[in-house]
C-alpha positions as CSV (number, residue, x, y, z in Angstrom):
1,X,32.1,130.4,-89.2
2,X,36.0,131.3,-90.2
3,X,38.0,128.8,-88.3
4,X,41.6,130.3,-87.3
5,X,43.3,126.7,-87.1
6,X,43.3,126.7,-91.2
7,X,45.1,129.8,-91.5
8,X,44.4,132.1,-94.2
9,X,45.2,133.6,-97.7
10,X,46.0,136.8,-99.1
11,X,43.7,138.1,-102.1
12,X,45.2,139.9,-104.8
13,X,44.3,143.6,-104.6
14,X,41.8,144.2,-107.5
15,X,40.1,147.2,-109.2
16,X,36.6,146.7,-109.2
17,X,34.2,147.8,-111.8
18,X,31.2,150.6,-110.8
19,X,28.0,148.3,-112.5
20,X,26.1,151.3,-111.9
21,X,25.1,155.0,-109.9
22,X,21.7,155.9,-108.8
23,X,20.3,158.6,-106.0
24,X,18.9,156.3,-103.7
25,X,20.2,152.4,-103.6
26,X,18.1,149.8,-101.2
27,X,19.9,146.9,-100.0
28,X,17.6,143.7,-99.3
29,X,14.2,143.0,-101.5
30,X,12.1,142.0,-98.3
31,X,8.7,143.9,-97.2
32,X,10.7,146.8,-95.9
33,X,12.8,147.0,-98.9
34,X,10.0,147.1,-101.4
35,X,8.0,149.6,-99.5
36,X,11.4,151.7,-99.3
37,X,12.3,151.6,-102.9
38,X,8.6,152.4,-103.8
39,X,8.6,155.6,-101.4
40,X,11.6,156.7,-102.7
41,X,11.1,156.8,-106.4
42,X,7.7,158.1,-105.3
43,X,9.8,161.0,-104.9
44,X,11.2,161.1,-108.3
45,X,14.5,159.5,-107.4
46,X,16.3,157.3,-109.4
47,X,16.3,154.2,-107.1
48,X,17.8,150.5,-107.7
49,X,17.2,147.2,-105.4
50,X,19.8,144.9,-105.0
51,X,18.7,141.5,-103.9
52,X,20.4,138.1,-103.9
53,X,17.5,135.8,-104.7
54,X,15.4,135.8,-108.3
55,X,12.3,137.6,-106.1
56,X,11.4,140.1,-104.5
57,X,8.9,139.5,-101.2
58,X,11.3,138.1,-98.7
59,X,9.2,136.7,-95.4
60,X,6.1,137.8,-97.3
61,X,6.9,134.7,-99.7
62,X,7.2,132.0,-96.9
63,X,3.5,131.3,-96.5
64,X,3.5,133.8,-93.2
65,X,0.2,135.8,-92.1
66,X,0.8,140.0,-92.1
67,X,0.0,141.0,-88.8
68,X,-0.4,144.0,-87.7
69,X,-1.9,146.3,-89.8
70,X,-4.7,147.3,-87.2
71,X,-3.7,148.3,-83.9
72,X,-5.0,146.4,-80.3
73,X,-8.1,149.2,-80.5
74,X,-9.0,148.0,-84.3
75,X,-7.8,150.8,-85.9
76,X,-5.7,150.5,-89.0
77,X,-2.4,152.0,-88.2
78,X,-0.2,150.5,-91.3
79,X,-1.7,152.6,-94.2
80,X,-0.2,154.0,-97.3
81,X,2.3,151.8,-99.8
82,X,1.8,148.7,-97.7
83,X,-1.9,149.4,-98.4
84,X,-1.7,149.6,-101.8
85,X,0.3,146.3,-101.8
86,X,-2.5,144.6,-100.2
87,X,-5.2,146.4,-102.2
88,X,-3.1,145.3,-105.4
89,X,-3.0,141.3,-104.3
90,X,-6.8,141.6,-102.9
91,X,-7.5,143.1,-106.5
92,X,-6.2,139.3,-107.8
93,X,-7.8,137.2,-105.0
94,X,-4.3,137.0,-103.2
95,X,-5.3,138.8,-100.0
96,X,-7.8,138.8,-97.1
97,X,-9.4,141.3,-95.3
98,X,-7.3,142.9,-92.6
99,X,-9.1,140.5,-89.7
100,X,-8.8,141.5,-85.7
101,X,-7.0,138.3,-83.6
102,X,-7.5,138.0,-79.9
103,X,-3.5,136.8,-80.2
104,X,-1.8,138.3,-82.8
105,X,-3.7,142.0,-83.0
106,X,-4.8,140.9,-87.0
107,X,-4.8,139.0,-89.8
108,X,-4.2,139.3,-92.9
109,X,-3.3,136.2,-95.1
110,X,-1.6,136.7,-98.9
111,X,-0.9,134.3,-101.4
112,X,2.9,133.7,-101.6
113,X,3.9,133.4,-105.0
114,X,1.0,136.2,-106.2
115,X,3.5,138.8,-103.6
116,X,6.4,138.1,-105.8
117,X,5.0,139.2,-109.2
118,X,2.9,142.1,-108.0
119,X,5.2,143.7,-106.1
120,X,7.8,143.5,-109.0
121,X,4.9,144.7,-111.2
122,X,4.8,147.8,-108.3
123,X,8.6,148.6,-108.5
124,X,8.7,148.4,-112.3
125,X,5.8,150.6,-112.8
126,X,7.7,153.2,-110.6
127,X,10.8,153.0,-112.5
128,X,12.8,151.0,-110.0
129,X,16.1,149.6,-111.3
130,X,15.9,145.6,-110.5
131,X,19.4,143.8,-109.6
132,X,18.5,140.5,-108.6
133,X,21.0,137.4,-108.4
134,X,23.3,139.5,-106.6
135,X,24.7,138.9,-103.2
136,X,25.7,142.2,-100.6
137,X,29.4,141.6,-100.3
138,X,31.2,144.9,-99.0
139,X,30.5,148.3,-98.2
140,X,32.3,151.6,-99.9
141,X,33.5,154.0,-97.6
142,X,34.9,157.1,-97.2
143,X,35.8,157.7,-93.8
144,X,32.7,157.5,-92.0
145,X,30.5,158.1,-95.2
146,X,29.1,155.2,-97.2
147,X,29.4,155.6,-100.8
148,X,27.9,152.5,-102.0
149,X,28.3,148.5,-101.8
150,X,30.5,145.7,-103.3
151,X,27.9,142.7,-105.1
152,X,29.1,139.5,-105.5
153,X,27.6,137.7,-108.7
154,X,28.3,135.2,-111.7
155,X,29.8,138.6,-112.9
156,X,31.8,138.7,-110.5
157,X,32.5,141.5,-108.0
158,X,31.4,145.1,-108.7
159,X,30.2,148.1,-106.9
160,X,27.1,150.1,-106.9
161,X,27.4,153.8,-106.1
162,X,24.4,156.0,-103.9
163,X,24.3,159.1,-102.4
164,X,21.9,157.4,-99.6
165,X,21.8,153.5,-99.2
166,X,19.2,151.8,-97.4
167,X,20.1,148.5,-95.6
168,X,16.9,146.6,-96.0
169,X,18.3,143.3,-95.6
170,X,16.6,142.4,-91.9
171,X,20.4,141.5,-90.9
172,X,21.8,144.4,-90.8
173,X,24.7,143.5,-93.0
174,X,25.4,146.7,-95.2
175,X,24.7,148.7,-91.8
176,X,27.6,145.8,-89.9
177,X,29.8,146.0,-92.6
178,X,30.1,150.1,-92.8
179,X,31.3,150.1,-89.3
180,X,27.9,150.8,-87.4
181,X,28.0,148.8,-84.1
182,X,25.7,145.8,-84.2
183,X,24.2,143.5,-81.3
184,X,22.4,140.5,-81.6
185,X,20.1,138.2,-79.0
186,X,19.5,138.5,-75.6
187,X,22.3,139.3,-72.5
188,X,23.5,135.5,-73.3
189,X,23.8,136.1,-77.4
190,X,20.3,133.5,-77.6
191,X,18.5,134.7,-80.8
192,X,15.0,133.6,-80.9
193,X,14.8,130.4,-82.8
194,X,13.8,130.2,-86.9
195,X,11.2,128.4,-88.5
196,X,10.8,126.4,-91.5
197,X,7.2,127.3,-93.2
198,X,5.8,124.2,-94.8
199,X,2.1,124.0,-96.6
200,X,-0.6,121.3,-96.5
201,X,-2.9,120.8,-99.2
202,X,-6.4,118.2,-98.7
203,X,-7.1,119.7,-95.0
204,X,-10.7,120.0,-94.3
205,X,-10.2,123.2,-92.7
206,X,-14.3,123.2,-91.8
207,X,-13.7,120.3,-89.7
208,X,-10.9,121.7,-88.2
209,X,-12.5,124.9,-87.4
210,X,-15.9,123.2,-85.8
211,X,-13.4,121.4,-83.5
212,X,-12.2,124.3,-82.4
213,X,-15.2,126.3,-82.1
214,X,-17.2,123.2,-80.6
215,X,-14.6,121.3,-78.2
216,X,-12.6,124.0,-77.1
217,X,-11.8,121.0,-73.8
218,X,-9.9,118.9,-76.1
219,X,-9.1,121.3,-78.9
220,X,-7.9,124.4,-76.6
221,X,-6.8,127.7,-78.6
222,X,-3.9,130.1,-75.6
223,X,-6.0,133.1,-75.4
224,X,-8.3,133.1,-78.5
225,X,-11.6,132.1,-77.6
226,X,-14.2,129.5,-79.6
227,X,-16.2,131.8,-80.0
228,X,-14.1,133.4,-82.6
229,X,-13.5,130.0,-84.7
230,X,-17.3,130.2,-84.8
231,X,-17.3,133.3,-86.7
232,X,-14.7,132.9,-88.6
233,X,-13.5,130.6,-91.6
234,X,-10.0,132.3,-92.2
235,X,-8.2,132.2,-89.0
236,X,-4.9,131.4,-87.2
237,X,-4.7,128.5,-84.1
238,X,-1.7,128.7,-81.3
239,X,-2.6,126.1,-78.8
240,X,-3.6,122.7,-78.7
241,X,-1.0,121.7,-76.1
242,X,-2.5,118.7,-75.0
243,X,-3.0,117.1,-78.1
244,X,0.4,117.7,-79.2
245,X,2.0,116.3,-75.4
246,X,-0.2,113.4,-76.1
247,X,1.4,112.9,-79.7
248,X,4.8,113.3,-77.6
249,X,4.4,111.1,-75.1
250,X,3.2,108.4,-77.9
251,X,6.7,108.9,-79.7
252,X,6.5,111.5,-81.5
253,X,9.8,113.8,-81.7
254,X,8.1,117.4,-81.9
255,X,9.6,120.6,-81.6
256,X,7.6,122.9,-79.8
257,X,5.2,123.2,-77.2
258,X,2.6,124.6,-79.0
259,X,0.3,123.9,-82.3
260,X,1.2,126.9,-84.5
261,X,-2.0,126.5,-88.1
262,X,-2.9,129.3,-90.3
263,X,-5.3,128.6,-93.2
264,X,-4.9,129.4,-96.5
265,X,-6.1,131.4,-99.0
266,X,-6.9,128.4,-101.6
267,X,-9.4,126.2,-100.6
268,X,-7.7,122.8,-98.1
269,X,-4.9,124.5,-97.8
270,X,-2.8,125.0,-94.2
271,X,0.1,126.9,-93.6
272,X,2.3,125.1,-90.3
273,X,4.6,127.4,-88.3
274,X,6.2,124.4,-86.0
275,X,9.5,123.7,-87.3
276,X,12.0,124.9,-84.5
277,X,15.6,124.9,-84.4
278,X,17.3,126.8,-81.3
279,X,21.0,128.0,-81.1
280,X,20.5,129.1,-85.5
281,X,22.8,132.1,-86.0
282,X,21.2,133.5,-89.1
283,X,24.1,135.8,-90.0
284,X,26.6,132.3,-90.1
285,X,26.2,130.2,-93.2
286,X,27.3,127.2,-92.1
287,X,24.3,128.0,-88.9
288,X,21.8,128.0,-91.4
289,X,23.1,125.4,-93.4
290,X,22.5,123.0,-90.4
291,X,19.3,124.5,-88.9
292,X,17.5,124.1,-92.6
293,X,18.8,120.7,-92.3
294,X,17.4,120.0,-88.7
295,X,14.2,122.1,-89.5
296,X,13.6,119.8,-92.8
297,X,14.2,116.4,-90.3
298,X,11.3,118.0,-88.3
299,X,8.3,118.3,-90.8
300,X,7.8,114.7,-91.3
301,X,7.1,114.2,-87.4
302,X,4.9,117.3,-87.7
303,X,2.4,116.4,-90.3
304,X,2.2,112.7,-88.8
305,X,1.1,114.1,-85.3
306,X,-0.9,116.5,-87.6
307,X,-2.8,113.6,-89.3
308,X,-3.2,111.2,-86.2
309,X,-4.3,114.1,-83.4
310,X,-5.5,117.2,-85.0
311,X,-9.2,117.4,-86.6
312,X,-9.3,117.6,-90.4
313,X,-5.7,116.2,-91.5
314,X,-6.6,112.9,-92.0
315,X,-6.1,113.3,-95.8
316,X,-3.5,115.9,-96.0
317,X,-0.5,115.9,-98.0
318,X,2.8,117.9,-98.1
319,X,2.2,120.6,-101.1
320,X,4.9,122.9,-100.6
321,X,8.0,124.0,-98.4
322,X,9.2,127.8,-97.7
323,X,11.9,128.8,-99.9
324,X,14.1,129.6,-97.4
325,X,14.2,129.5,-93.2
326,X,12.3,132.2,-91.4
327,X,14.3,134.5,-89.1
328,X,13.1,136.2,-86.1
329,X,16.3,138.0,-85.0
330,X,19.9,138.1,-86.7
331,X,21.7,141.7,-86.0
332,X,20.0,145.1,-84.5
333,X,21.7,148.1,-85.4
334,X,22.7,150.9,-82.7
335,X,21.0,154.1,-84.0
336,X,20.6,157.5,-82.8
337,X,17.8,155.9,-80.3
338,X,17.3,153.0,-78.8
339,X,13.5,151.7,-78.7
340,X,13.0,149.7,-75.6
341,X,10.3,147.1,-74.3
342,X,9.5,149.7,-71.9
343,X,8.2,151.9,-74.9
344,X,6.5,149.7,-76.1
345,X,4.5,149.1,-73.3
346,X,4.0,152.4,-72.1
347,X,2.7,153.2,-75.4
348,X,5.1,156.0,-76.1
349,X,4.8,158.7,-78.5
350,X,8.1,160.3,-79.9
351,X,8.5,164.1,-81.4
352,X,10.3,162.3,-84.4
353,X,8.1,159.3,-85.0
354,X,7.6,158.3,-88.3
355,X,5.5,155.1,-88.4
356,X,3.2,153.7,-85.4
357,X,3.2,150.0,-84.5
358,X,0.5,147.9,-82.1
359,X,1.8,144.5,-82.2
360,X,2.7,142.8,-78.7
361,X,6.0,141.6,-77.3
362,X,6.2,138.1,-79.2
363,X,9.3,136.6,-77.8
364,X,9.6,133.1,-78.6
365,X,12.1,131.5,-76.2
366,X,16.0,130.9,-77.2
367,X,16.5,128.8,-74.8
368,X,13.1,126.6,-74.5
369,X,10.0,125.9,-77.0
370,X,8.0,128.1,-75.7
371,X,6.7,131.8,-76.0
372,X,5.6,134.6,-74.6
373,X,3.5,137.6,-75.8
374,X,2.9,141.1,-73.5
375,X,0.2,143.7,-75.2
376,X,0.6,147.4,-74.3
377,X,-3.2,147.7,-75.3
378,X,-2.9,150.1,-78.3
379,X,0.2,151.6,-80.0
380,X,3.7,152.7,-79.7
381,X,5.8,154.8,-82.1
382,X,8.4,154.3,-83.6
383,X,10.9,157.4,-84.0
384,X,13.0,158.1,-86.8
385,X,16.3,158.1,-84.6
386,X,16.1,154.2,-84.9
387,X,16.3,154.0,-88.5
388,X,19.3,156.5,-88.3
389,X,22.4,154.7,-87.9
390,X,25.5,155.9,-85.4
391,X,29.2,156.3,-86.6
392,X,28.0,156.2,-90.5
393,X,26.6,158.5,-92.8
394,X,24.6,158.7,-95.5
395,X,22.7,155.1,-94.4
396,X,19.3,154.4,-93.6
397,X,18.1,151.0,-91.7
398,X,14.7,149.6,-92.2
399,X,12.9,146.3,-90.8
400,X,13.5,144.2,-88.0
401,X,17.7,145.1,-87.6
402,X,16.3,148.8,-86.8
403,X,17.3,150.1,-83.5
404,X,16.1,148.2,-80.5
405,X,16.8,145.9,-77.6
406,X,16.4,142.1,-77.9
407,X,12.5,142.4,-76.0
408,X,11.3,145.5,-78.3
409,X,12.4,143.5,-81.6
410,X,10.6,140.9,-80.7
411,X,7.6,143.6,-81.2
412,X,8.8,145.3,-84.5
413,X,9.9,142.2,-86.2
414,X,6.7,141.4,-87.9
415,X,6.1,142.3,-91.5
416,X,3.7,144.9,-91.1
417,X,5.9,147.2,-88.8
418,X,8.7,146.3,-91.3
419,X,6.9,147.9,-94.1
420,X,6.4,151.1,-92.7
421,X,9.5,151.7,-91.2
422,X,10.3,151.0,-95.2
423,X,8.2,153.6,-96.3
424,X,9.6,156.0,-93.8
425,X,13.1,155.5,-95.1
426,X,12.6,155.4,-98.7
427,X,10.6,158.8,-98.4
428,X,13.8,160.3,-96.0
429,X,16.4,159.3,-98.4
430,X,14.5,160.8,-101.7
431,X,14.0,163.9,-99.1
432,X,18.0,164.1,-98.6
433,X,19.0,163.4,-102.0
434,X,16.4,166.3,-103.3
435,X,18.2,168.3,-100.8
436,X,21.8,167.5,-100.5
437,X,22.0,166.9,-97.5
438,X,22.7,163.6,-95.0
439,X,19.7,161.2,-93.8
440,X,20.6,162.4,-90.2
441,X,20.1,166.1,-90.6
442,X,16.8,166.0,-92.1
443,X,14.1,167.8,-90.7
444,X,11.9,165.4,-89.5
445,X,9.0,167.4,-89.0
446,X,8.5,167.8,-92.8
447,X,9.2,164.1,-93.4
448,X,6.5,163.6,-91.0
449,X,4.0,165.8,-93.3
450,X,5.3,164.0,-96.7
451,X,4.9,161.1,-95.0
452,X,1.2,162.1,-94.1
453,X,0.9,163.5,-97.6
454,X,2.0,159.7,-99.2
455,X,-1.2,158.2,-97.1
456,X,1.0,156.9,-94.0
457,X,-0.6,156.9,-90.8
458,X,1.2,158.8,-87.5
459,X,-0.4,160.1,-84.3
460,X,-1.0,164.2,-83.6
């Protein structure tokens, strides 16, 4: 955060050097940005990804569960590219089965560091240019049109030049800083808090899962029944309050309310989503710097209470931490629509919809440890006015900073919905570049059919 009390300093002015020009230019190497460069060079654009880490995968490479793919009914609704990126990984043993959940719609688990290299295996195969190791600095305008972006780099600064950008970053930052008006959290500013991943190897998982299925009294799942960890080896657990108040009440400093476990795809493996740290602004680096701090402090309390209360840990042992924290909410852009709880929940259909979403109302509390979760009880579309920024032109905006309020993003965040909306972008940019024309004035009703065409599911 810029603090006004030390003043500031002037920067020379500076010509900066064009590193490259391409058709279509995706911001952000993430689950929506890798679906968005792979639709758009599906439509024989010349596309390049800019990301600031040495991957590509984003949330996909924290150890995190896909949900979503099928809708509340059990259909799949998440189809096309992300499909293929699931079939690739199941190809390799890096994927599951897409799994109903009683909680979280489905499941489907993937292998972390298996994500990275197959989907950069996808975008080179399609001829996408890779810029990795360079940091989104700036935005290129021309009035109210974007040209292209400013990187930052051990090459110091240069700009990247696009006829259509896509802001894939899940922050909104290209979007931000081109001018398009931004909100973030709830009516107070309260984002919902992040989460450190962290992984356990040497769990008996088969213990763990008899507990469940056997003494759901002492061992109590919110809303999934035993009768599912009975049938099923691969699974996720939210619940076992009482243990973890017990744990509390013997000393333990925990951070949540609730037992968060999703097993692995390796054998005695557990991923733990329990790390908390409220009041994180994920679009301040001095925010994150303390919450990874904070969230890093709170694993060691975890896995005790893990080993001394929960079935199965007795012999486990810290394997591996996420990369990186694990954001829920930073930015939403304002678009040319703005998606509401209210649609979700009604299950709305839009004349301009171009992907279709099922999972429920997830909000996980700023301003407590808890969460709560609403289910419309099948799906909900998502139009294309929300990936269409206002005020700017020639920008597209995939993943969780699309268009929505506070409640609906807490919906659309997850990584399944974020792919699509990927997909739907890439496709519309190659559309406008083939056409000359601006992302908003395409005809959506043809991007609809390609869309159909490329193996993406929509409703009639």
């Amino acid at each position: 955060m810029n603090n006004p009390a030390l003043g500031s300093i002037q920067e020379p002015a500076r010509n900066v050097p064009v590193s490259a020009a391409v058709e279509v230019l995706v911001v952000g190497g993430g689950p929506a940005g890798i679906m968005a460069a792979l639709a758009a060079a599906e439509q024989g654009r010349q596309v390049a990804l800019v990301e600031g880490r040495s991957f590509v995968g984003g949330n996909l490479a924290l150890g995190l569960p896909i949900l979503g793919f099928l809708s509340q009914k059990g259909r799949p609704i998440i189809t096309g590219l992300p499909q293929q990126l699931i079939d690739r990984l199941r190809a390799q043993g890096a994927a599951s089965e897409h799994q109903p959940c009683p909680l979280h719609v489905s499941l489907t688990l993937v292998e972390p560091e298996t994500v990275k290299s197959v989907a950069m295996e996808m975008l080179l195969e399609r001829g996408v240019q890779l810029m990795l190791y360079r940091q989104f600095a700036d935005a290129v305008m021309d009035g109210h049109r974007l040209r292209g972006i400013i990187t930052e780099s051990k090459a110091g600064r240069e700009a990247i030049l696009a006829p259509v950008i896509i802001d894939a970053t899940g922050d909104g930052d290209v979007a931000f800083r081109a001018g398009v008006p931004c909100e973030k959290g709830d009516a107070h500013g309260g984002m919902q808090p992040p989460t450190l991943m962290f992984c356990l190897a040497g769990v008996d998982t088969e213990k763990l899962r008899r507990s469940l299925a056997d003494d759901p009294q002492t061992y109590r799942a919110d809303i999934i029944p035993a009768e599912y960890f009975a049938r099923n080896r691969q699974f996720i657990v939210v619940g076992l309050r009482q243990r973890l108040q017990q744990a509390q009440a013997d000393g333990l400093t925990l951070p949540t309310e609730r037992t968060i476990l999703i097993t692995g795809l390796r054998a005695g493996e557990v991923w733990v989503n329990m790390t908390r740290v409220k009041g994180v602004d994920g679009t301040d680096p001095q925010s994150l710097s303390t919450g990874e701090i904070a969230a890093r402090r709170q694993i060691a309390d975890i896995q005790r209470y893990l080993v001394q209360y929960v079935p199965g840990f007795a012999q486990a042992s810290l394997a591996k931490v996420a990369p990186f924290l694990g954001l829920r909410e930073t930015r939403r852009i304002r678009g040319r629509y703005v998606l509401t709880r209210e649609d979700i929940l009604g299950c709305r259909r839009f004349d301009d919809a171009v992907a279709v979403a099922s999972y429920p109302v997830d909000l996980h509390h700023p301003s407590d440890d808890d969460c709560t979760l609403e289910w419309c009880g099948d799906c909900y579309d998502l139009p294309y006015r929300c990936l269409v920024p206002q005020q700017v032109e020639n920008l597209l905006v995939a993943g969780r900073c699309i268009s929505t309020t506070h409640e609906a993003m807490a919906a659309i965040r997850v990584m399944s919905t974020c792919m699509a909306t990927g997909q739907a972008v890439g496709c519309a940019a190659g559309m406008a570049v083939a056409e000359r024309i601006p992302p908003s004035a395409l005809n959506v009703s043809r991007l609809r059919d390609e869309l159909r065409a490329r193996g993406a599911y929509l409703r009639d």
